[in-house]
C-alpha positions, 0 to 999 in steps of 0.5 A: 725261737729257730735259728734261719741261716741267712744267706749274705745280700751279695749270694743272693744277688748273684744267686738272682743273676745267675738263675734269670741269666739261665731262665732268659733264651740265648739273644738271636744272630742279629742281622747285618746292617752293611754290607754282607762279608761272610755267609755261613750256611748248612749245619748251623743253628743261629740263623739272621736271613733265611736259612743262613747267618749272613755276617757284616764287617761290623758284626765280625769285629765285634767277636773275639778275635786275635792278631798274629805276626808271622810269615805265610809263603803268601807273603813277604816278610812278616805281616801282621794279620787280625781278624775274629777267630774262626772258632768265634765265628762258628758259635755265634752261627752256631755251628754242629757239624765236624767239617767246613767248605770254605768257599773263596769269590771264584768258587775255589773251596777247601775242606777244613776240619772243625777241629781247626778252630781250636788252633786259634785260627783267624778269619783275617780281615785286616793285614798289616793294620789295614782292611784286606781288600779283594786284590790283595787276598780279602776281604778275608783269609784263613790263617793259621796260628803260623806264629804260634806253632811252626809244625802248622807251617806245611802243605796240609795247612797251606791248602786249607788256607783260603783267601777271599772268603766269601762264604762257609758251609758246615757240614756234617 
């Protein structure tokens, strides 16, 4: 009688999971259910209404996100800003490009490197516990990690910092 390796109940459970998980297609970007807070266009692969991947408020606070306290020269004192983090953003639009538009209600835009999303940059929707409301800077802000690295806190930065984010353009 040949001797047959066997393989423990537990590996070949997660042996199963693992290739089904690989053979199933990524879930599509869902579309919004409230009202629309961000639209990301351009360069991106996940799309929901059209040729954009339109966001809600409930749909960014499902991403990973971060909240830091810090000062900004926005600001007085220091406040507390939470919110999904850019880069979280990026991937559920699914993003390819190198450089961002990022456009505030009044047309005001910056250009940002993709790059920027990996210094856990935060797309701010709440400040101090509360929703940013257009009035004051929302109803959302990039923000750097000012808290986390203080070399950030300087005018290239400072100008890459948009408020009133209404929408983000990838570009190549």
């Amino acid at each position: 009688m040949a001797y047959r390796a066997r393989m423990p109940f537990g590996s070949l459970v997660a042996t199963l999971l693992l290739a089904a998980a690989a053979a199933t297609p990524a879930f599509a970007l869902d579309p919004p259910v409230g009202p629309v807070v961000l639209t990301v266009k351009g360069d991106i692969s996940e799309t929901n209404v059209g040729d954009t991947a339109q966001f809600d408020q409930a749909m960014l606070d499902a991403l990973p996100g971060r909240e830091g306290a810090m000062e900004t020269p926005w600001t007085k004192g220091v406040v507390t800003f939470k919110g999904p983090l850019l880069r979280a953003v990026l991937e559920a639009a699914g993003a390819n490009g190198a450089n961002l538009k990022v456009r505030a209600l009044n047309d005001y835009a910056a250009d940002v490197p993709v790059a920027d999303a990996k210094l856990e940059t935060i797309l701010a929707t709440q400040m101090d516990g509360k929703p940013m409301s257009i009035r004051d800077k929302g109803p959302m802000m990039l923000v750097y990690p000012f808290d986390l690295d203080q070399s950030l806190f300087n005018e290239k930065y400072f100008s890459r910092s948009v408020w009133q984010i209404k929408e983000i353009e990838v570009l190549p």
